[in-house]
N, C-alpha and C positions, 0 to 999 in steps of 0.2 A: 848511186846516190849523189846526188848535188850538193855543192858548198852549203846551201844556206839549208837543204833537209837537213845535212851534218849539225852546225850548230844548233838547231831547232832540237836533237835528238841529243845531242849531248849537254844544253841548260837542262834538259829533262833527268839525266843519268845524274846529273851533278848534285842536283838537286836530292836523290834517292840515295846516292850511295858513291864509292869513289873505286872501282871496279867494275867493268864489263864484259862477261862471256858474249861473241860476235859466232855465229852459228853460220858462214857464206860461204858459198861459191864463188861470188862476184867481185867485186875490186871494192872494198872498203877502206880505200887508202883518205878520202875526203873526209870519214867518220873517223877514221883512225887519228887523226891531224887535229880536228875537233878537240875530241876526246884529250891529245898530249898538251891544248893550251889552255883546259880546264883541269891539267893535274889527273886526270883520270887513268887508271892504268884499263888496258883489254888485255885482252886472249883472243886469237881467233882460230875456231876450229873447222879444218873443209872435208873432215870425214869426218859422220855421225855414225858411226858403228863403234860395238865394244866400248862404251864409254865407261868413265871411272865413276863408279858410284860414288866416292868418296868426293867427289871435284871439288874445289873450294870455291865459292864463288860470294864477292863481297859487293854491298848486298844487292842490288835492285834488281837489274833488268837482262833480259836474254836477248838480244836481237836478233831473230831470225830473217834470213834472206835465201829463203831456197825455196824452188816450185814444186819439189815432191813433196805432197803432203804426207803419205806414207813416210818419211826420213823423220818426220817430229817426235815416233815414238821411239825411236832410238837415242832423246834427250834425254837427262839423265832425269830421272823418275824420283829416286830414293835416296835419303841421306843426303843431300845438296843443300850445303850452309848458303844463310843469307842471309845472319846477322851477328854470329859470333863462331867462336873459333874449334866449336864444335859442329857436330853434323845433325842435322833433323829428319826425322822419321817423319815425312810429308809427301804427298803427290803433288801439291802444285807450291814448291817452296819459292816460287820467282814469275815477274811478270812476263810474259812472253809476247814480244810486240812482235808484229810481221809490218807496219807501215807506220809512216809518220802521222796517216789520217788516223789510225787508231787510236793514235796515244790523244788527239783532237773531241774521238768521237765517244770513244764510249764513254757514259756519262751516267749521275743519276737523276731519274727526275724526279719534280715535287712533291708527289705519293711516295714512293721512296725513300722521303727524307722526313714524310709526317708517321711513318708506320714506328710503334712504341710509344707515341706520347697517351693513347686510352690505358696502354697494360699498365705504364707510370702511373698513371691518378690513382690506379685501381690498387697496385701494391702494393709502394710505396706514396700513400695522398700526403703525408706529413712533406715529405721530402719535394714533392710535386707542388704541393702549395705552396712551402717559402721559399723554394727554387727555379719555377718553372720558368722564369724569364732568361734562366742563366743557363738552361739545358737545350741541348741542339742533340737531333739523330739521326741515326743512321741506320739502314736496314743491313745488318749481316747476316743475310741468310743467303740459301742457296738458287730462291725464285728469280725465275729470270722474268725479263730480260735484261736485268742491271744486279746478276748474279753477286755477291760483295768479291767473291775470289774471282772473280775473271774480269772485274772493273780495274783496270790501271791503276797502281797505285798514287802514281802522279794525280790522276784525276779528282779520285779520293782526296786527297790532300788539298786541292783547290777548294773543292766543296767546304772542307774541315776550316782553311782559310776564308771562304766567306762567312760562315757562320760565327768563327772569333773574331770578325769587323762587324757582327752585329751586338757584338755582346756577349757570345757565348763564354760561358767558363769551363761546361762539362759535357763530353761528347757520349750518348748512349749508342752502343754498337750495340743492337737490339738482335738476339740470336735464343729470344727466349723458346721456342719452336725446335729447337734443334738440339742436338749432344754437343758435347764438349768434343766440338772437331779441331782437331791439331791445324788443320790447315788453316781453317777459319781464326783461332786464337790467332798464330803465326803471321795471319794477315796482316788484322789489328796491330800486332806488335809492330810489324813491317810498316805502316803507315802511323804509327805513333812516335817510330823514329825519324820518318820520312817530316814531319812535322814538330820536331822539338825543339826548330830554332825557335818559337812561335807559341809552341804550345807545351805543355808537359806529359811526357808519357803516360803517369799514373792518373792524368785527368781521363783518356781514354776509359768508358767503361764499360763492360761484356754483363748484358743482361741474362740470363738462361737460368733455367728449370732443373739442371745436373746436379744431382748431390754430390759435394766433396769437390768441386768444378774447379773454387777459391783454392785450398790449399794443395791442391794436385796443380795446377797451373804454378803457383811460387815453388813447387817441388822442381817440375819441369823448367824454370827459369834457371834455378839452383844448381842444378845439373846440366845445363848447358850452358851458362855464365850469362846468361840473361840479363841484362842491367835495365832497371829504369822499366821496371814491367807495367805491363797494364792492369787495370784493376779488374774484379767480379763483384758482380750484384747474384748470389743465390735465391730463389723464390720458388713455389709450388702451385702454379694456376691448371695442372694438369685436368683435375677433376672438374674443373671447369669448364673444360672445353670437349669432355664426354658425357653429355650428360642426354637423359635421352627426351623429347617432347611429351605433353602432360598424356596422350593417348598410350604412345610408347610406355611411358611411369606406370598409367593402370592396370596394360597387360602385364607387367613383369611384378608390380603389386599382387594380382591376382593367380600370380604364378608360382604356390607356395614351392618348397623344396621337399623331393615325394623320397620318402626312406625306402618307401617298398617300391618302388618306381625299377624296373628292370629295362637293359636298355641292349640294343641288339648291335651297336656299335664300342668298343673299348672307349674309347678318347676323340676328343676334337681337334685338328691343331690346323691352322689355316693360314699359310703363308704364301699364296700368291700376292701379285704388288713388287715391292722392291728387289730386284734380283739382290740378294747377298748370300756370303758362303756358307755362312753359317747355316741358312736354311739347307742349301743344297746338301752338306754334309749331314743334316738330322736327316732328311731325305734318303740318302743313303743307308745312314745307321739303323733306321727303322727296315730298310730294306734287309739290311747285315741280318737283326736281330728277328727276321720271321714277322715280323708284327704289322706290317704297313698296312694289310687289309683288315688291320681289325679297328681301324682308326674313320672317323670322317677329314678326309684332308683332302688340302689343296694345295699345289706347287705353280707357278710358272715354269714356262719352258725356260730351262738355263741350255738346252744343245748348242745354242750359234753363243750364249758367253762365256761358257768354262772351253779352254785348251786340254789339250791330254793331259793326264794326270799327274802325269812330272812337271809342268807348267804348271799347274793352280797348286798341288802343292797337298793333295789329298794323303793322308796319312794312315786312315786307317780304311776298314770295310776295302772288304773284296772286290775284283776287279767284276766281276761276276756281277754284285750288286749295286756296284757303280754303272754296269750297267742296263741291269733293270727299271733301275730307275730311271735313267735317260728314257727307257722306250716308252715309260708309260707319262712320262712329261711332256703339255702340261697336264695338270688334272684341275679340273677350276669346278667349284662348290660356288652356288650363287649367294652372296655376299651384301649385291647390293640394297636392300632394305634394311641391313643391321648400322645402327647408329654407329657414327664410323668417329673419327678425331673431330673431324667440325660437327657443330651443332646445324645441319643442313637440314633440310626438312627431306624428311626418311621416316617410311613404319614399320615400326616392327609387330608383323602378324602372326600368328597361332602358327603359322604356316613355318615360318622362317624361325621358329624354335628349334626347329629339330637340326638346324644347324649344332645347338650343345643339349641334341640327345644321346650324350653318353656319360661314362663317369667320370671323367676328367679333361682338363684341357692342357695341351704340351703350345706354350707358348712361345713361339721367337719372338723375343725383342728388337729392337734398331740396332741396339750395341751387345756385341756378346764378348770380342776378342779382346784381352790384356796385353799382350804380345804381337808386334806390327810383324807379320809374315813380307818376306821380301816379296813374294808373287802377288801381294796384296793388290786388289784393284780398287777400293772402296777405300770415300773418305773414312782415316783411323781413328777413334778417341783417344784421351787423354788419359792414360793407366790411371786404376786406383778413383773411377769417376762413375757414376750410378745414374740412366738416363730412363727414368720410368715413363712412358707414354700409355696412350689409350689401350694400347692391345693387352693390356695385365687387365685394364678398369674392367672390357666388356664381358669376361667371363664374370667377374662383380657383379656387374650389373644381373647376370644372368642364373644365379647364385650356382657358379660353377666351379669345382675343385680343379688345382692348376698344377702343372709345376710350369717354371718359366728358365726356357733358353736365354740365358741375361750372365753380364758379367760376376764374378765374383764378388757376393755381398749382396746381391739383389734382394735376395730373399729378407737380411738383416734388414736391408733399408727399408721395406714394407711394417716389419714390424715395427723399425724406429718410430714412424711415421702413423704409427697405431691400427694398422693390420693385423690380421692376428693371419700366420699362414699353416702348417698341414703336420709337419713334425708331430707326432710319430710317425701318423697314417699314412702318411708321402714320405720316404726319408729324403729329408733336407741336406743331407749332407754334401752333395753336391754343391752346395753351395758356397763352401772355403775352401772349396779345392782349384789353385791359382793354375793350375794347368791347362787350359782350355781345351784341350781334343780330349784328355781325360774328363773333365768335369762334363762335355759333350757324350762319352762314352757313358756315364754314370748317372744320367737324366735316362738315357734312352732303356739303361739297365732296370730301373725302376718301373719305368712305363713298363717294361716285359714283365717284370713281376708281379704287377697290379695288373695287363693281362692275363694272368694265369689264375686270377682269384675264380670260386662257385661261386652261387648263387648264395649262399646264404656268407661267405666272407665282406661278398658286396653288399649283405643288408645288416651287418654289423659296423661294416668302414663307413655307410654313408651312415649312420646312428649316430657315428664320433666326428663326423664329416658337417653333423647338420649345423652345430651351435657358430662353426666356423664362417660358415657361408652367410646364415644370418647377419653375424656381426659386420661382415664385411660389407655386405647388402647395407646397412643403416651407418654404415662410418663412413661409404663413398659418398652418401647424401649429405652426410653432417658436417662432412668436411672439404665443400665444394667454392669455400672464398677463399681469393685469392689471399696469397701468405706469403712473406718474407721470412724466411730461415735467420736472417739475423738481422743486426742495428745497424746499416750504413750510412748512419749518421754523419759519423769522420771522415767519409769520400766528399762531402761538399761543405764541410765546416771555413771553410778559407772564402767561401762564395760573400761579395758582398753587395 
């Protein structure tokens, strides 16, 4: 590295944070030098193996300078502080530069920076109307190519300063699409501080759809000494954006819910799509517990992303049906004409019912774990945070009994929200039990027991089953406008 890449690289550190982990083989003596006439302290490390999870690192930036790319997974993954003097449960807690042109190039552009101002009018129109001159956004999702976690923090914060030389007062990090992901909050935070000579951290604010997102984020500040947090905007557009075309609507209209209806499959449960472990582990379960062929499912191949079992971390179910299930992975059910999260133009035909021809549906959610597993490879949520998506709505829509793979409290938060779900007829109890591989064990338990029912058990449960699904079917419809869970009036009251 050259004198003047050095200074270029360390106004940028300076700027982030006053601490640098240097990851080299090479001679970083001209960065080094930089870095002691900005005050900055480093560390440099020239073996990446056996790293300390705990490493401290304050706060910004990693600079790597090594050609085996292979050596980057041996950085330190888990529990790596980056803004206060505790440790965070995160995978990507720091920016990770390899060149000076990157910290230059990645960037976002002008779609990028207009995505959240329709969900604005439409949520929140009071707050849009006598504010909107004074609100500036930003996309925190995970869509690439201007990913928000894998955008340099530096860069973000340029952006964050041209938009408060336009006038802005209030920054929306628009993440309404997604769960309360730690990394993503953590980002925010990371560029809210990266930006406070300038601006205020609590002006930062995190739009999304997570119930309880608000006071589990000030939880999580609380307990890691969080200062000067960023804010939540909580809101409900989910049903929104499943909903199915007027064709669609008349089939599923005309598709009363059949008591006497007998059905040659147990349960539906269909998780191909996102490799997570959660699936793969129901996968298993239902393997353990005899029942997988009495289901219509579908898995992706996880063979080339789970490790031996001591690496991912599988706890229960035999080794046997660990791996029966690999052999018969993937198993893929055709999907694509059921109205999916976006409202795309899709039919759903007579044909493509029988996808929930059977008497229930075992639901994985996006977020199921409480507890970050160190072997963890998937962005984590935010404990104690409730991320309801389309895959609970389309068994709704389809007047289909459920239970759902989802964190503790799911089930509650369906009903907060004026669902009515299954309890007796399904025992819910699963549902407050904070353990996760147990509460996973105790879904799959039930599924077995409701496989064992005759023929006339099954035409007494769906009797108790019908008034439910009904309801359900007319409350997804009724309750399809976007909503605000509360009054965030007091986040732009200072605005003038």
């Amino acid at each position: 590295m050259d004198s003047k890449t050095a200074r270029v690289v360390a106004d940028r550190i300076k700027i982030l944070g006053d601490h640098v982990m240097i990851y080299s083989k090479s001679d970083m003596t001209k960065l080094c030098i930089a870095l002691m006439n900005r005050n900055i302290e480093w560390t440099i490390r020239t073996d990446f193996n056996n790293l300390n999870d705990n490493l401290k690192i304050y706060p910004a930036t990693l600079w790597w300078d090594h050609s085996d790319a292979s050596d980057q997974y041996n950085l330190p993954q888990y529990n790596t502080n980056i803004i206060t003097n505790k440790s965070f449960n995160t995978n990507y807690p720091f920016d990770l530069v390899t060149s000076t042109s990157e910290i230059e190039s990645l960037d976002f552009d002008d779609n990028t920076l207009k995505i959240g101002v329709d969900e604005m009018s439409d949520i929140w129109p009071d707050i849009h109307k006598n504010y909107h001159d004074h609100i500036g956004f930003i996309a925190g999702t995970p869509a690439p190519p201007n990913s928000f976690i894998h955008v340099n923090t530096y860069n973000i914060r340029q952006q964050v300063k041209k938009l408060v030389d336009q006038g802005i007062k209030r920054i929306i990090v628009t993440q309404l699409h997604e769960g309360a992901l730690i990394d993503f909050y953590i980002k925010t935070q990371l560029v809210a501080w990266a930006c406070r000579d300038f601006f205020r951290p609590e002006h930062f604010i995190i739009t999304t759809t997570t119930v309880g997102a608000q006071d589990a984020w000030q939880n999580y500040c609380n307990d890691n000494n969080i200062t000067d947090s960023i804010s939540i905007m909580e809101c409900n557009i989910t049903e929104s954006f499943c909903w199915p075309n007027p064709d669609d609507k008349q089939i599923l209209d005309n598709t009363p819910y059949d008591v006497n209806k007998t059905h040659d499959k147990i349960f539906t449960s269909l998780n191909a799509g996102v490799l997570r472990r959660h699936r793969y582990e129901l996968g298993v379960e239902l393997m353990e517990q005899g029942i997988f062929d009495k289901g219509i499912v579908s898995f992706s191949d996880y063979t080339s992303w789970l490790p031996d079992s001591d690496a991912h971390g599988i706890t229960y179910g035999s080794q046997h049906s660990q791996e029966k299930f690999i052999n018969v992975m993937p198993v893929w059910v055709d999907i694509r004409n059921i109205f999916g999260a976006a409202n795309i133009d899709q039919d759903v035909t007579t044909q493509q019912l029988h996808l929930y021809d059977s008497y229930f549906s075992i639901v994985t959610e996006t977020q199921f774990y409480s507890v970050l597993p160190k072997y963890f490879n998937e962005h984590f949520m935010i404990k104690d945070t409730v991320f309801r998506t389309e895959k609970t709505l389309k068994p709704m829509w389809f007047k289909h009994p459920f239970i759902t793979v989802g964190p503790r409290g799911y089930m509650k938060t369906l009903r907060d929200q004026g669902y009515k779900t299954f309890h007796p007829y399904i025992n819910e109890d699963y549902d407050s039990e904070p353990n996760d591989n147990k509460r996973l064990r105790m879904i799959v338990s039930e599924a077995k027991r409701l496989c064992d029912f005759n023929q006339d058990q099954w035409r007494a449960w769906k009797d108790n089953i019908a008034p439910i699904v009904e309801h359900n079917y007319k409350w997804i419809q009724n309750n399809d406008i976007p909503k605000s869970y509360k009054n965030y009036e007091y986040l732009f009251e200072e605005i003038v």
